[in-house]
PDBQT receptor file of N, H, CA, C and O in Angstrom, charges set to zero:
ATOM      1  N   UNK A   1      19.063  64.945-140.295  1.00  0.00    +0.000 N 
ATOM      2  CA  UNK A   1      20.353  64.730-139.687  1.00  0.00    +0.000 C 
ATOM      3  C   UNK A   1      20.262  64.822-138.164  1.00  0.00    +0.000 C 
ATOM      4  O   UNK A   1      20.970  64.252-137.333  1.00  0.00    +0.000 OA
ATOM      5  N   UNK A   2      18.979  65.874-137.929  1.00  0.00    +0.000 N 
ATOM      6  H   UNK A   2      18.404  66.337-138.604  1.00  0.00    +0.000 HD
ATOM      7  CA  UNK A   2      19.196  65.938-135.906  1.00  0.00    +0.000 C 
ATOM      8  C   UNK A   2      18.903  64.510-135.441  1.00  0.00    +0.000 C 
ATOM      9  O   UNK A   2      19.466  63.853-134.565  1.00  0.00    +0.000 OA
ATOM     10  N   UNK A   3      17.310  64.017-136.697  1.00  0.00    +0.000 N 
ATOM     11  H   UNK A   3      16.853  64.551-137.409  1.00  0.00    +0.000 HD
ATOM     12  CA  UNK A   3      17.138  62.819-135.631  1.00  0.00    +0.000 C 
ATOM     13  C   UNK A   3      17.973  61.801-136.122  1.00  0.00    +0.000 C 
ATOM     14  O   UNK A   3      17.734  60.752-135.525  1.00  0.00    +0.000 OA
ATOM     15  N   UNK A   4      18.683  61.708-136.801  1.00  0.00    +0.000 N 
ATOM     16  H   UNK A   4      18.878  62.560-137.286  1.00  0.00    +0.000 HD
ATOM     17  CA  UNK A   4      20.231  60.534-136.543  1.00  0.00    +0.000 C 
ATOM     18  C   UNK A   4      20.607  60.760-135.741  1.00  0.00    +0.000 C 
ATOM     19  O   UNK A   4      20.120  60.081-134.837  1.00  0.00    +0.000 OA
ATOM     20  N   UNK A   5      21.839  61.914-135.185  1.00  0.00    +0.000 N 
ATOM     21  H   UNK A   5      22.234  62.466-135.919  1.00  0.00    +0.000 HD
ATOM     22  CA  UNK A   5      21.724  62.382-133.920  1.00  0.00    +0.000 C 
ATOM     23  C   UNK A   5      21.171  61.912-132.892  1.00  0.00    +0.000 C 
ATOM     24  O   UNK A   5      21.676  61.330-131.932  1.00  0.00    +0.000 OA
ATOM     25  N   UNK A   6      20.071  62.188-133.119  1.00  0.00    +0.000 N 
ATOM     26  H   UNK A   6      19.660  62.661-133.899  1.00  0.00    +0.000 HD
ATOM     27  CA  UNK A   6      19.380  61.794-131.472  1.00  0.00    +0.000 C 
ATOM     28  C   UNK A   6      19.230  60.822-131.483  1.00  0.00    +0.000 C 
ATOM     29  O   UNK A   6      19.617  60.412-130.389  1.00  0.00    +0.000 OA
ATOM     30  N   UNK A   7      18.804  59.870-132.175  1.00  0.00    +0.000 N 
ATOM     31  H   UNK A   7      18.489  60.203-133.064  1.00  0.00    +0.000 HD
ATOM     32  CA  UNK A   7      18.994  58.165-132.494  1.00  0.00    +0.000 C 
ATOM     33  C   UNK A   7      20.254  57.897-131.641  1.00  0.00    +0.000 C 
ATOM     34  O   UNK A   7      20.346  57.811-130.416  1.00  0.00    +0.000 OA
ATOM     35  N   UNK A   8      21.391  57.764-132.787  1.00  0.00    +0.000 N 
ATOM     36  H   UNK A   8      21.317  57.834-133.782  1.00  0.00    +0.000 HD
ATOM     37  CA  UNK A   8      22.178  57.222-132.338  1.00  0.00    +0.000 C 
ATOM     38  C   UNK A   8      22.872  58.065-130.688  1.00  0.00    +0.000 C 
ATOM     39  O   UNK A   8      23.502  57.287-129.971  1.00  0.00    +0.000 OA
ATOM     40  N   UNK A   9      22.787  59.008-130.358  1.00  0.00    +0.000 N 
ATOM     41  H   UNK A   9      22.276  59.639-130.940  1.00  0.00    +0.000 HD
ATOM     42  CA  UNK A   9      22.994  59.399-128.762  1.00  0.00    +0.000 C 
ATOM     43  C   UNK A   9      22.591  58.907-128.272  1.00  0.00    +0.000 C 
ATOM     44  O   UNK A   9      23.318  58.453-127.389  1.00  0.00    +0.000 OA
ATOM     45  N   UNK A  10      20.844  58.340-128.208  1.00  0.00    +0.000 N 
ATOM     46  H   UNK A  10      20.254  58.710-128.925  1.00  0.00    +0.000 HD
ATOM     47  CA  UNK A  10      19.590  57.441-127.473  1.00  0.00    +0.000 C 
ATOM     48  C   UNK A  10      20.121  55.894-127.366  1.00  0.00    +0.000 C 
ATOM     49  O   UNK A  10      19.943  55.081-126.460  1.00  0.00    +0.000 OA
ATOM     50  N   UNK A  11      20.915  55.751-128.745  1.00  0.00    +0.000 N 
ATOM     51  H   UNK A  11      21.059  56.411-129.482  1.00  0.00    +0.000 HD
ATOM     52  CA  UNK A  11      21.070  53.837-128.469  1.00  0.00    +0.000 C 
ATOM     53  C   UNK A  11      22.519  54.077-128.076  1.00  0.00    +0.000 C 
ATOM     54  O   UNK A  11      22.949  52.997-127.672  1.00  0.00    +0.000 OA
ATOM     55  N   UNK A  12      23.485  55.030-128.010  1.00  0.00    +0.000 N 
ATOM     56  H   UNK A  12      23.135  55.908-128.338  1.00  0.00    +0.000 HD
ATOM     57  CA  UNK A  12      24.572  54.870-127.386  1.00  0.00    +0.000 C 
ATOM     58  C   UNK A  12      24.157  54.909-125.247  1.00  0.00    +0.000 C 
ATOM     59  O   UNK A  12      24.591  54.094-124.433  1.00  0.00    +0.000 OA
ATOM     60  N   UNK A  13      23.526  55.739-125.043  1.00  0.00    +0.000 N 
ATOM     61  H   UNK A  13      23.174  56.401-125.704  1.00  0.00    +0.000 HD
ATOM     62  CA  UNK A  13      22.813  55.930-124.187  1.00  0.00    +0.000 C 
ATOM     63  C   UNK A  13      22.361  54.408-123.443  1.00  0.00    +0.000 C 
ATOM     64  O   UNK A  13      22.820  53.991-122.380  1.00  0.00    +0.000 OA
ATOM     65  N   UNK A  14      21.777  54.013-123.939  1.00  0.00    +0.000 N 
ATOM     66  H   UNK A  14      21.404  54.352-124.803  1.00  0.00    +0.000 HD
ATOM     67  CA  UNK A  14      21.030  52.790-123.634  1.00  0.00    +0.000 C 
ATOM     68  C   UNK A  14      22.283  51.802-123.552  1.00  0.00    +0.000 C 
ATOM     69  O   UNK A  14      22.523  50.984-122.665  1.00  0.00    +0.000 OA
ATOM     70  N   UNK A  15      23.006  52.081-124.682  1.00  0.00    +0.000 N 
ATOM     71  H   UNK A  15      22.811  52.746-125.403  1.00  0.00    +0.000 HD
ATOM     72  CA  UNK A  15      24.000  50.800-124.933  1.00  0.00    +0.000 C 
ATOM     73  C   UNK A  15      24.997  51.313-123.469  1.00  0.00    +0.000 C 
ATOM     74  O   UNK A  15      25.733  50.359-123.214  1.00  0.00    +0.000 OA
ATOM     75  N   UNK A  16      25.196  52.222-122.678  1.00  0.00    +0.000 N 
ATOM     76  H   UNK A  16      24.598  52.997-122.885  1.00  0.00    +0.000 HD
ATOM     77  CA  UNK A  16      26.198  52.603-121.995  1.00  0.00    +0.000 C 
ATOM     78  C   UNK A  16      25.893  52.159-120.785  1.00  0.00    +0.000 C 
ATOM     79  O   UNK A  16      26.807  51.897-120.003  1.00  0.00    +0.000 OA
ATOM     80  N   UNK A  17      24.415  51.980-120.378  1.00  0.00    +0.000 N 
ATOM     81  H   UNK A  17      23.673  52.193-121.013  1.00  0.00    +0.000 HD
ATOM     82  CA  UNK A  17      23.864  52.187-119.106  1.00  0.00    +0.000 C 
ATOM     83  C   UNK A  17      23.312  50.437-119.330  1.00  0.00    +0.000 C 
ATOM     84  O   UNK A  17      22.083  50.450-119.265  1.00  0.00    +0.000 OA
ATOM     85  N   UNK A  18      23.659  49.476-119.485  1.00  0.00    +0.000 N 
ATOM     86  H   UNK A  18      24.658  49.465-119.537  1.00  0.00    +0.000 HD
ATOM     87  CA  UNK A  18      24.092  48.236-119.659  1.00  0.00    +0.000 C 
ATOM     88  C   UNK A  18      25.287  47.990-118.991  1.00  0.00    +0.000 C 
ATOM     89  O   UNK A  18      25.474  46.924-118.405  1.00  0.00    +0.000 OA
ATOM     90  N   UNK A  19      26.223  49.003-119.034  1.00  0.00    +0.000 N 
ATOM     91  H   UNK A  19      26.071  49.869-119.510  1.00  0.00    +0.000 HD
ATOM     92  CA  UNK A  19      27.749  48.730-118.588  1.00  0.00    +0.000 C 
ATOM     93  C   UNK A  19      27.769  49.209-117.183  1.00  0.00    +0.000 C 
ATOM     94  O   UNK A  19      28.924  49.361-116.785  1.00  0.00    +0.000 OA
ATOM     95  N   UNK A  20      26.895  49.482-116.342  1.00  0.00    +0.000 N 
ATOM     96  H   UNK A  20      25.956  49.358-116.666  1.00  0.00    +0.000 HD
ATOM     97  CA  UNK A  20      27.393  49.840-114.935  1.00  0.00    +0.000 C 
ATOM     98  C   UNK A  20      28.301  49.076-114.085  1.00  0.00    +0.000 C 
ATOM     99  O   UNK A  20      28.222  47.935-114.542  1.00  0.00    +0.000 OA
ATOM    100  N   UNK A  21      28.876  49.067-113.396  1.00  0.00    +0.000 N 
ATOM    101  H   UNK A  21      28.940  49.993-113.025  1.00  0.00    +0.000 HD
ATOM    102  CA  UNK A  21      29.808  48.144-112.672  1.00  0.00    +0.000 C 
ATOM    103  C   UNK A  21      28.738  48.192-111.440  1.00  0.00    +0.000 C 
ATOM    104  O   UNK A  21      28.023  49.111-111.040  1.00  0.00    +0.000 OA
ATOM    105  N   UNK A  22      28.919  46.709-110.947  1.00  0.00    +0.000 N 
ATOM    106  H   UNK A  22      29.500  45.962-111.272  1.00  0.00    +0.000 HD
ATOM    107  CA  UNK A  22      28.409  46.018-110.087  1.00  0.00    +0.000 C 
ATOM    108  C   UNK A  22      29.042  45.775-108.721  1.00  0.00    +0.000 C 
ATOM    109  O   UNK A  22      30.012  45.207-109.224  1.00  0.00    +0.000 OA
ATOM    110  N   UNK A  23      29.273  45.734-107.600  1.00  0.00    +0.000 N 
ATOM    111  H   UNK A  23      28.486  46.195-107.191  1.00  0.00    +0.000 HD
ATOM    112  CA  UNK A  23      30.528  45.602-106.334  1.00  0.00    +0.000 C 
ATOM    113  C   UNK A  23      29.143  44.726-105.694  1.00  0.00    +0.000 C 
ATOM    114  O   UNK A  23      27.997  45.167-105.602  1.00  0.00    +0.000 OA
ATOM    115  N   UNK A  24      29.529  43.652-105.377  1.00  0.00    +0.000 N 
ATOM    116  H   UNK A  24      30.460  43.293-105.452  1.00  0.00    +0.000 HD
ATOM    117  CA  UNK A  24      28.613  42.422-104.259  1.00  0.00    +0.000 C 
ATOM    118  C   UNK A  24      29.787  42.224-103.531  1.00  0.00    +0.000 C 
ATOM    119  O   UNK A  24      30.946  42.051-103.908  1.00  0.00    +0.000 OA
ATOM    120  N   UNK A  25      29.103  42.298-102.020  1.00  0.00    +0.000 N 
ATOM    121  H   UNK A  25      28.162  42.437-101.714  1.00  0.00    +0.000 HD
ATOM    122  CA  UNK A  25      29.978  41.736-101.410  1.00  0.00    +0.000 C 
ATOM    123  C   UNK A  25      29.111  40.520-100.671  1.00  0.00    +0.000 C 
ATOM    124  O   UNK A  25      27.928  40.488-100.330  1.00  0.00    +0.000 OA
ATOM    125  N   UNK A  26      30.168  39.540-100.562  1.00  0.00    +0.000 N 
ATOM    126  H   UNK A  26      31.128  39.566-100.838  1.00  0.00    +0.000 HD
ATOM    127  CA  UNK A  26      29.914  38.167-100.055  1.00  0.00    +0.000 C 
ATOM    128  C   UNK A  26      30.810  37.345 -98.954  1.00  0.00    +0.000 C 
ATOM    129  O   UNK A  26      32.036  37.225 -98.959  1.00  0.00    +0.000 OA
ATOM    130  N   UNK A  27      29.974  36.867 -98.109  1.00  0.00    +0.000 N 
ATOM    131  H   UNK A  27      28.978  36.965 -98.104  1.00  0.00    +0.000 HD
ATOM    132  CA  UNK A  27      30.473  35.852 -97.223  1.00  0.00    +0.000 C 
ATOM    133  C   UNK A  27      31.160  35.002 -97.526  1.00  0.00    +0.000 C 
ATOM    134  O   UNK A  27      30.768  34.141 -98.313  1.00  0.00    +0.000 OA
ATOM    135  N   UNK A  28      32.615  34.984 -96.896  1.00  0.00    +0.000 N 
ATOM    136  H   UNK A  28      32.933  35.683 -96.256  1.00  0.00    +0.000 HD
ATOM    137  CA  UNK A  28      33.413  33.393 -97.836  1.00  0.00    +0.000 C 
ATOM    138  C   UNK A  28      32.142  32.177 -97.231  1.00  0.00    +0.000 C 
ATOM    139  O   UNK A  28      31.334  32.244 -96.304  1.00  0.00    +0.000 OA
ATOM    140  N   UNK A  29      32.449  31.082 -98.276  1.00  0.00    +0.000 N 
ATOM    141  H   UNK A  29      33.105  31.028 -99.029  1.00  0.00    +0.000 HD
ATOM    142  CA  UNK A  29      31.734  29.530 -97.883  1.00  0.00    +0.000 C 
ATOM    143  C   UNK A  29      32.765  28.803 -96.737  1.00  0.00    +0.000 C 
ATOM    144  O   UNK A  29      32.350  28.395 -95.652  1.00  0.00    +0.000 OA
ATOM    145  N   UNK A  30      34.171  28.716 -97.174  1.00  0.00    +0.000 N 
ATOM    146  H   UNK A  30      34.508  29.047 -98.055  1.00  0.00    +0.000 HD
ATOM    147  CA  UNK A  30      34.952  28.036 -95.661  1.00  0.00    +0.000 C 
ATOM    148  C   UNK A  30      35.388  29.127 -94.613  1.00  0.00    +0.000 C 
ATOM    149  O   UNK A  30      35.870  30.173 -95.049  1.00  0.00    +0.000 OA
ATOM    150  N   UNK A  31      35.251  28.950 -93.286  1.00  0.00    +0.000 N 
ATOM    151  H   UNK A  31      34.859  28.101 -92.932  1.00  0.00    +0.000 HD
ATOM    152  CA  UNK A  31      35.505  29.582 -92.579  1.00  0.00    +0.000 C 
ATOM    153  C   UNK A  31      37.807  30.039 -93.103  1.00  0.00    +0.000 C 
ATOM    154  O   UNK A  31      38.712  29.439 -93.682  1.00  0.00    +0.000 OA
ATOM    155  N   UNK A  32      37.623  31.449 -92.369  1.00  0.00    +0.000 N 
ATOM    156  H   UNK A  32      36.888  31.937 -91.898  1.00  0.00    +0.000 HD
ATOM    157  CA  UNK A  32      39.047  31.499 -92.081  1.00  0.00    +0.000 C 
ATOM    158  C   UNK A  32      39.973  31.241 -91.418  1.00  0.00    +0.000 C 
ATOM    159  O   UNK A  32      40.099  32.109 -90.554  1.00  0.00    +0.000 OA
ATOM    160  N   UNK A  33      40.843  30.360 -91.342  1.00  0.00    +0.000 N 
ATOM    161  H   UNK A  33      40.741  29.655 -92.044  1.00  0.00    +0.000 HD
ATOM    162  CA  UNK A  33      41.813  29.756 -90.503  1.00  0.00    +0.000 C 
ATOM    163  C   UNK A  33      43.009  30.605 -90.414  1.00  0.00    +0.000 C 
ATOM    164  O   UNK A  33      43.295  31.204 -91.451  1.00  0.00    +0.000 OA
ATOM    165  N   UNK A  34      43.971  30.830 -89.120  1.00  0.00    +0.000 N 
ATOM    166  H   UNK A  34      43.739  30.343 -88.278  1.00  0.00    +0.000 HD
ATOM    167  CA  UNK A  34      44.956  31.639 -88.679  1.00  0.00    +0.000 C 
ATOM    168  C   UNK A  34      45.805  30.649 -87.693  1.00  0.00    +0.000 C 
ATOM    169  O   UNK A  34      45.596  30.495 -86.490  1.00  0.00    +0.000 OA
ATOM    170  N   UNK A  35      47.088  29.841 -88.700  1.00  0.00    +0.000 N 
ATOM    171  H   UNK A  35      47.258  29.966 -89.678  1.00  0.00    +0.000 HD
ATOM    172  CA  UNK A  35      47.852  29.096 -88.264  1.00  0.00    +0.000 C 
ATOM    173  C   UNK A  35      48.770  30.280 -87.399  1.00  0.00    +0.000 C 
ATOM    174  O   UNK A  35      49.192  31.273 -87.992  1.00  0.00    +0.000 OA
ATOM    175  N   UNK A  36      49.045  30.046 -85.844  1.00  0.00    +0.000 N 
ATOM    176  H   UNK A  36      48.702  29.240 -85.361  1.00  0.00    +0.000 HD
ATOM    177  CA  UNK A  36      50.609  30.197 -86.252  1.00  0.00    +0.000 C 
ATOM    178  C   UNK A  36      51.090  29.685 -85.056  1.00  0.00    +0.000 C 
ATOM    179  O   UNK A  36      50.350  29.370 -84.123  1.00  0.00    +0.000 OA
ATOM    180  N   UNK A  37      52.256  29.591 -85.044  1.00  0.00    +0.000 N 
ATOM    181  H   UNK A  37      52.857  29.847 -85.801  1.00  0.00    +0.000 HD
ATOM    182  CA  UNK A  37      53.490  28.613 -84.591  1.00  0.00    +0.000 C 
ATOM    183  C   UNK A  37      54.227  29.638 -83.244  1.00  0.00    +0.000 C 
ATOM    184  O   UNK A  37      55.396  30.000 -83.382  1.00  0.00    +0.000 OA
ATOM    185  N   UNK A  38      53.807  29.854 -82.574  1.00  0.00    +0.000 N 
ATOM    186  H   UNK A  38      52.857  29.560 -82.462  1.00  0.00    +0.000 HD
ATOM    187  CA  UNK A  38      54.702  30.596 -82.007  1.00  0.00    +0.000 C 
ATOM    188  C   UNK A  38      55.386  29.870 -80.442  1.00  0.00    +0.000 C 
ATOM    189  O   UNK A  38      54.806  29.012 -79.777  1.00  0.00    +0.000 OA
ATOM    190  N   UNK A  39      56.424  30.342 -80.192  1.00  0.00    +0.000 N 
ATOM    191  H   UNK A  39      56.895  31.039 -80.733  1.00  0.00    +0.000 HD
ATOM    192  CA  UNK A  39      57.485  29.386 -79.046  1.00  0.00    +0.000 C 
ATOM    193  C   UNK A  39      58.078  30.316 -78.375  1.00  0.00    +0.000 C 
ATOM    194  O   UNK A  39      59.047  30.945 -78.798  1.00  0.00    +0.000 OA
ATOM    195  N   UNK A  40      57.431  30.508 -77.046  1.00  0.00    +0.000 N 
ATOM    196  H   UNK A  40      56.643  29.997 -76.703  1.00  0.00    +0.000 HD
ATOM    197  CA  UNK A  40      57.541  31.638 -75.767  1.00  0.00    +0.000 C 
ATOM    198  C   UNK A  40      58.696  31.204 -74.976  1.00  0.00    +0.000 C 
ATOM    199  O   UNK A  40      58.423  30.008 -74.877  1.00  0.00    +0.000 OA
ATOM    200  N   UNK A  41      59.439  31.309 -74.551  1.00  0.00    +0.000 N 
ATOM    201  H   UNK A  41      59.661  32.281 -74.631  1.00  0.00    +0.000 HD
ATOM    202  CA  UNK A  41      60.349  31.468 -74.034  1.00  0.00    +0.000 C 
ATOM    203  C   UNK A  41      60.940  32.755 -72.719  1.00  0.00    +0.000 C 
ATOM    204  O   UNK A  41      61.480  33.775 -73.147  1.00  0.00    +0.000 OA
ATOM    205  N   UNK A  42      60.779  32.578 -71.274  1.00  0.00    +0.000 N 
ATOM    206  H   UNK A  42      60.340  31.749 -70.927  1.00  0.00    +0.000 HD
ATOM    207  CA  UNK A  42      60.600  33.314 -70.763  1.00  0.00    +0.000 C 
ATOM    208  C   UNK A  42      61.851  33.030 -69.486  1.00  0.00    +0.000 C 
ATOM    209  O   UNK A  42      61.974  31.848 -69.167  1.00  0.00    +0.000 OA
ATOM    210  N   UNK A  43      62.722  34.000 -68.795  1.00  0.00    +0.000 N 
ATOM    211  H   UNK A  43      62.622  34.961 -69.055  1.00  0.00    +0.000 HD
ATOM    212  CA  UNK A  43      63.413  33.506 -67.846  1.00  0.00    +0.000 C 
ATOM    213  C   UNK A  43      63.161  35.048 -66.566  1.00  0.00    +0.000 C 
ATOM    214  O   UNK A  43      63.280  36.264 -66.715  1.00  0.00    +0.000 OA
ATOM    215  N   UNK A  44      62.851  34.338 -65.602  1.00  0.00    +0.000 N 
ATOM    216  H   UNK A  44      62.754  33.350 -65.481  1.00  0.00    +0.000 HD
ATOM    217  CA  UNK A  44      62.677  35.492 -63.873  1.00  0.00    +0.000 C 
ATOM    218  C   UNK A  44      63.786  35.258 -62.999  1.00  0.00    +0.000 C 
ATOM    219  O   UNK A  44      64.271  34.284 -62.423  1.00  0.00    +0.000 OA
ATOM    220  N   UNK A  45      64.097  36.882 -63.128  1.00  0.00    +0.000 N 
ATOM    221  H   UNK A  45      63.703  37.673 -63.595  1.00  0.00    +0.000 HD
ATOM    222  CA  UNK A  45      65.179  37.170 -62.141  1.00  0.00    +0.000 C 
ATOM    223  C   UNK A  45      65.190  37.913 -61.469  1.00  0.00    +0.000 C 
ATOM    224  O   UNK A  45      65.258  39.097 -61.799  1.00  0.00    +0.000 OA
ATOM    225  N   UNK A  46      65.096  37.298 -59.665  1.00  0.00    +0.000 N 
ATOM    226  H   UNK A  46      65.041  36.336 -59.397  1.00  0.00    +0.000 HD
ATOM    227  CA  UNK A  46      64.796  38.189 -58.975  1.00  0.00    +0.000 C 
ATOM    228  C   UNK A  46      66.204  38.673 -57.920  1.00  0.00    +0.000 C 
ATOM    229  O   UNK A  46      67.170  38.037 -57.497  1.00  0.00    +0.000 OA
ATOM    230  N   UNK A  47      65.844  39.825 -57.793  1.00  0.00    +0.000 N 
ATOM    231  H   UNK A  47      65.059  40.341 -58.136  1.00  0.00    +0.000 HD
ATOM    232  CA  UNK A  47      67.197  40.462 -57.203  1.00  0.00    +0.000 C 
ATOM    233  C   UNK A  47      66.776  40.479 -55.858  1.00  0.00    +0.000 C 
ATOM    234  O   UNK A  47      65.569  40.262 -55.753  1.00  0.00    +0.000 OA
ATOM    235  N   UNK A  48      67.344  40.656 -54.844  1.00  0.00    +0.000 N 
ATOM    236  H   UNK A  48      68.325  40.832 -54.930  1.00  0.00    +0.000 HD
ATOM    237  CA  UNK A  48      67.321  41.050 -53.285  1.00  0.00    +0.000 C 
ATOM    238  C   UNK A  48      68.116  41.722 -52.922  1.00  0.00    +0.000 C 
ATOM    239  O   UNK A  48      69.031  42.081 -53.663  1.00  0.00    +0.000 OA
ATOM    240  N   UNK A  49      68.024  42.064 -51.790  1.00  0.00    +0.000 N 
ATOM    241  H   UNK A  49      67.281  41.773 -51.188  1.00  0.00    +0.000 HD
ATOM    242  CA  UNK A  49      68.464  42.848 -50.672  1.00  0.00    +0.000 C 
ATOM    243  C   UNK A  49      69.739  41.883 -50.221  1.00  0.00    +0.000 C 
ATOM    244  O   UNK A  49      69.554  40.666 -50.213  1.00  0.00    +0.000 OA
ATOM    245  N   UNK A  50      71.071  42.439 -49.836  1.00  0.00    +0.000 N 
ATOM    246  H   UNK A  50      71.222  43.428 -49.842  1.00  0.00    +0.000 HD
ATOM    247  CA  UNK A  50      71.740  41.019 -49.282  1.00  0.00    +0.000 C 
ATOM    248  C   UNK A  50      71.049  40.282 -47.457  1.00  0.00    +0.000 C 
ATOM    249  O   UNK A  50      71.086  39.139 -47.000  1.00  0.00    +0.000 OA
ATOM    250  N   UNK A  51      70.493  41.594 -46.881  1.00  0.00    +0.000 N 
ATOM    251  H   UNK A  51      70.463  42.522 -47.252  1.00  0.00    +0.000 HD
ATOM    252  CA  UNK A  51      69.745  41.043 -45.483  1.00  0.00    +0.000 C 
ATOM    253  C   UNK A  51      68.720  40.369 -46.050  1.00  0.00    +0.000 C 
ATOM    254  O   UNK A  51      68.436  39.262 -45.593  1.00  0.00    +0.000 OA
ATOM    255  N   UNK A  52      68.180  40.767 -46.851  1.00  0.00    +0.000 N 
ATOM    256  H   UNK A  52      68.411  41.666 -47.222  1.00  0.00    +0.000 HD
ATOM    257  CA  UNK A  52      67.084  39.535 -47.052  1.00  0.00    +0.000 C 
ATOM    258  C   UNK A  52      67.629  38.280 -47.780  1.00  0.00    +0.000 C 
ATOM    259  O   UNK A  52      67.166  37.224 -47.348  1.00  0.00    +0.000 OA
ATOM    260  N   UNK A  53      68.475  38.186 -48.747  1.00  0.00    +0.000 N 
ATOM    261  H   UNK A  53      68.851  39.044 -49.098  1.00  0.00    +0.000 HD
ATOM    262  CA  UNK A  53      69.781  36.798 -48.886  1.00  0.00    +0.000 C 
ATOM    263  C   UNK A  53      70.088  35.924 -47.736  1.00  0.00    +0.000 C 
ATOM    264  O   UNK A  53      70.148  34.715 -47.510  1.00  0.00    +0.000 OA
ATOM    265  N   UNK A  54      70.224  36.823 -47.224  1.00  0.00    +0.000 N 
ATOM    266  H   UNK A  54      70.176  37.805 -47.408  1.00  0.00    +0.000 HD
ATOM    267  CA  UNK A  54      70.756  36.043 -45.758  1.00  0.00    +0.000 C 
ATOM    268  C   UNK A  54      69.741  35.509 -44.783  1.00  0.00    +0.000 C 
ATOM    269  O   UNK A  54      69.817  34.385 -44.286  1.00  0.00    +0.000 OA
ATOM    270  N   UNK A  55      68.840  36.332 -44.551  1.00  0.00    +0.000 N 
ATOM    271  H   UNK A  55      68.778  37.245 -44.954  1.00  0.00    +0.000 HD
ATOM    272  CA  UNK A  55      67.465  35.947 -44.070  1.00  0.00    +0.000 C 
ATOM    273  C   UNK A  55      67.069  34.245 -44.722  1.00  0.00    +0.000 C 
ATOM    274  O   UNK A  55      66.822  33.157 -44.200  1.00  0.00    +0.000 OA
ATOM    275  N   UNK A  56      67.187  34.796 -46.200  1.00  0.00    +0.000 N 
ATOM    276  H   UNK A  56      67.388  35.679 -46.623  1.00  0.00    +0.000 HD
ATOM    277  CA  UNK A  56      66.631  33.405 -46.775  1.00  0.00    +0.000 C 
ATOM    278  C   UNK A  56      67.414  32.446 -46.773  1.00  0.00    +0.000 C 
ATOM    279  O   UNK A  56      66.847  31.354 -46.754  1.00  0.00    +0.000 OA
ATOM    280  N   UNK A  57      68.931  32.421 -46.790  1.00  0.00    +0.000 N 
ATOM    281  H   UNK A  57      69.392  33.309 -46.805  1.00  0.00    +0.000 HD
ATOM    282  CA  UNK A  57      69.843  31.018 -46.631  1.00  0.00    +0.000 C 
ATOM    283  C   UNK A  57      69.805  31.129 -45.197  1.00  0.00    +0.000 C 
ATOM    284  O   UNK A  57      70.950  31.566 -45.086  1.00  0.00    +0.000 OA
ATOM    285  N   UNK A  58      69.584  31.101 -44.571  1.00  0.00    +0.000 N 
ATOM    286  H   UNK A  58      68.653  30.745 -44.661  1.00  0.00    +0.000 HD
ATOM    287  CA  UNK A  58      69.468  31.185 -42.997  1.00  0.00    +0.000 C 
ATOM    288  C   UNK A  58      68.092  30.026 -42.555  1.00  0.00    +0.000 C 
ATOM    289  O   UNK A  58      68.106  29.269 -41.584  1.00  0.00    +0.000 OA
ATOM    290  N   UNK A  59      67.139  30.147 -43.422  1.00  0.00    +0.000 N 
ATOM    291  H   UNK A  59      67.128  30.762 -44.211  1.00  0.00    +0.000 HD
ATOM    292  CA  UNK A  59      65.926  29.581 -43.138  1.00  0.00    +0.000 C 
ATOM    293  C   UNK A  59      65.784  28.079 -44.094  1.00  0.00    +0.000 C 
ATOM    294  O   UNK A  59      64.740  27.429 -44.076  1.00  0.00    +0.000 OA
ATOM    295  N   UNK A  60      67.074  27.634 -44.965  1.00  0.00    +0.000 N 
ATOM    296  H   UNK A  60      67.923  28.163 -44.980  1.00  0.00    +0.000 HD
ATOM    297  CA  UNK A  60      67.481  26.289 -45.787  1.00  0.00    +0.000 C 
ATOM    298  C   UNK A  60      67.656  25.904 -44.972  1.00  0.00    +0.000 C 
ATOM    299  O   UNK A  60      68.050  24.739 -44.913  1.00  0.00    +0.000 OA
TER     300      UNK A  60
């Protein structure tokens, strides 16, 4: 009865270590592409001094 036992522990054994999980990692084949759409929109506002306002419509 032991060596049934040990038999079948030995071919469960064997039969288990068949099942390891595997992790590959791999290079994609097409490169990766990164669409995007984007629409900037920007407005400058500059403030002054009123002597310097005047300075500058002075010199139109």
């Amino acid at each position: 009865m032991k060596t049934l036992n040990a038999s079948f522990a030995l071919l469960l054994l064997l039969i288990l270590s068949g099942c390891t999980p595997r992790i590959e990692v791999a290079a994609p084949k097409e490169p990766i592409t990164i669409n995007m759409n984007v629409k900037i929109e920007h407005d400058i506002n500059i403030k002054a001094d009123k002597e310097v306002e005047a300075l500058l419509n002075e010199r139109k």
